[in-house]
VMD Tcl script that draws the C-alpha trace (Angstrom):
set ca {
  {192.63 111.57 316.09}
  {189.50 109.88 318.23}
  {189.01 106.17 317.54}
  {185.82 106.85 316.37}
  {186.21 109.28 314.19}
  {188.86 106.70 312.37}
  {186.87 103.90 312.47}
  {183.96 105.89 310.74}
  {186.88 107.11 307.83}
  {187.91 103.95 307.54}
  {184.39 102.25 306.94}
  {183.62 104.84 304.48}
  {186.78 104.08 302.45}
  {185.80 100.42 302.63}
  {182.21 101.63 301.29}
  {183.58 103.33 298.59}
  {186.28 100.88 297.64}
  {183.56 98.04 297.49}
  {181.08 100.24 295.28}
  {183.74 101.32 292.69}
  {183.87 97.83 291.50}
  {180.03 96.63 292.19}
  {176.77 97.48 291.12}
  {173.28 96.13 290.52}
  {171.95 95.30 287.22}
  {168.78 93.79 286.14}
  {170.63 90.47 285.67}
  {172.29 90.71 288.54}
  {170.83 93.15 291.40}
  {173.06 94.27 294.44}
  {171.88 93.18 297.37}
  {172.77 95.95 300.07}
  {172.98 95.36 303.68}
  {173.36 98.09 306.30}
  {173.59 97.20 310.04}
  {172.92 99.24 312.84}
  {173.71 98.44 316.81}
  {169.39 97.75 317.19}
  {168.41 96.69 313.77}
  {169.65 95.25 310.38}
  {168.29 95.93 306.71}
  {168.70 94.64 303.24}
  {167.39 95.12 299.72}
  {168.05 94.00 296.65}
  {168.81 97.00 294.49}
  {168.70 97.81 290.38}
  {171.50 100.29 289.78}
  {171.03 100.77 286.23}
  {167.18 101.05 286.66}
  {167.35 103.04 289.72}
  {165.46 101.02 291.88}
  {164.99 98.78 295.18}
  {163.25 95.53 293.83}
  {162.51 94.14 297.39}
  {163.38 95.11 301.26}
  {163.21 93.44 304.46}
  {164.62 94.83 307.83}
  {164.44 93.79 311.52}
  {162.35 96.64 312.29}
  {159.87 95.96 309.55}
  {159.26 92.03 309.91}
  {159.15 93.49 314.34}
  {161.77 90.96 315.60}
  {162.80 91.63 319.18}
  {166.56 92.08 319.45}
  {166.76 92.52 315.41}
  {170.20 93.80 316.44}
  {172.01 90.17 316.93}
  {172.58 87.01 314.75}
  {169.23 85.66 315.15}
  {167.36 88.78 313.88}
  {169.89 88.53 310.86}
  {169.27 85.06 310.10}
  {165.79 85.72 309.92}
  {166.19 88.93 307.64}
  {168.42 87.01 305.01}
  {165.80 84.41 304.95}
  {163.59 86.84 304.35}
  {164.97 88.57 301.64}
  {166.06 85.79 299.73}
  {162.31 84.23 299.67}
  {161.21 87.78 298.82}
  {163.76 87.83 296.01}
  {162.54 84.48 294.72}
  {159.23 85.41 294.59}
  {160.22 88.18 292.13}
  {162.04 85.89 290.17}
  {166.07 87.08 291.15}
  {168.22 84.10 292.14}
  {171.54 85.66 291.32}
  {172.60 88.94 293.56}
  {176.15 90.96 294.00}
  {176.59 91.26 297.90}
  {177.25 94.54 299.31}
  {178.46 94.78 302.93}
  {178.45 98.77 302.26}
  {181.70 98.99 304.36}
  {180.80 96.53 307.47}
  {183.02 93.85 307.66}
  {182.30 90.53 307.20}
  {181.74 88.91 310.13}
  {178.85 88.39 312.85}
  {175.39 89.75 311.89}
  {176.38 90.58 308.21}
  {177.66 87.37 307.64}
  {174.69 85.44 309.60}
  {172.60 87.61 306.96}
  {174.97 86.43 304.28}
  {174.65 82.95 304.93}
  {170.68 82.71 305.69}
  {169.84 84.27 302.45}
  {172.39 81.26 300.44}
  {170.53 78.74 302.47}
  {167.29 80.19 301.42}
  {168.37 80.25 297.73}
  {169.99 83.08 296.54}
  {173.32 82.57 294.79}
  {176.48 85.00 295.42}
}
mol new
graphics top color blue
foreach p $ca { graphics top sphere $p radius 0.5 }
foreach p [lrange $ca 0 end-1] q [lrange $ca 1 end] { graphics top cylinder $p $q radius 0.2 }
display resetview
């Protein structure tokens, strides 16, 4: 089997494994990350309501290199103040898979600093 192709099954079992025992409620939103080699999102999902609450990504705040720690520091600051502003100080992380480690964890720990509680 390629390496890739293994280390793409494997992420999506961790994804899946991870979801069956979280989800986002209105007292409690998900906050999802995904991570890509240039850029890095997050949002702060409802599950129940069916609905992203708040967003910030590399791409969108235009942050050269979003794709390294830096750019994720600055994207879990950003979410967290956006999440503040909308009054949710309490999220369930959701590393969708990646593991934890490097830019998801920089995110991680930026958006604790700025506030949010996980």
């Amino acid at each position: 089997m390629n390496r890739s192709v293994k280390k793409a099954e494997m992420k999506k079992r961790r994804h899946r494994r991870i979801r069956g025992r979280l989800s986002g409620s209105p007292a409690r939103p998900r906050l999802a990350v995904h991570r890509t080699l240039r850029q890095i999102y997050a949002q702060v999902i409802d599950d129940e309501g069916g609905g992203t609450l708040c967003a910030a990504s590399s791409l969108a705040l235009k942050i050269a290199g979003g794709g390294n720690v830096a750019g994720a520091k600055a994207v879990g600051a950003e979410i967290a103040r956006r999440a503040i502003e909308k009054g949710i100080t309490k999220v369930a992380f959701d590393r969708a898979g990646f593991r934890y480690h490097g830019r998801v964890k920089a995110l991680a720990d930026a958006a604790r600093e700025a506030g949010l509680a996980f």
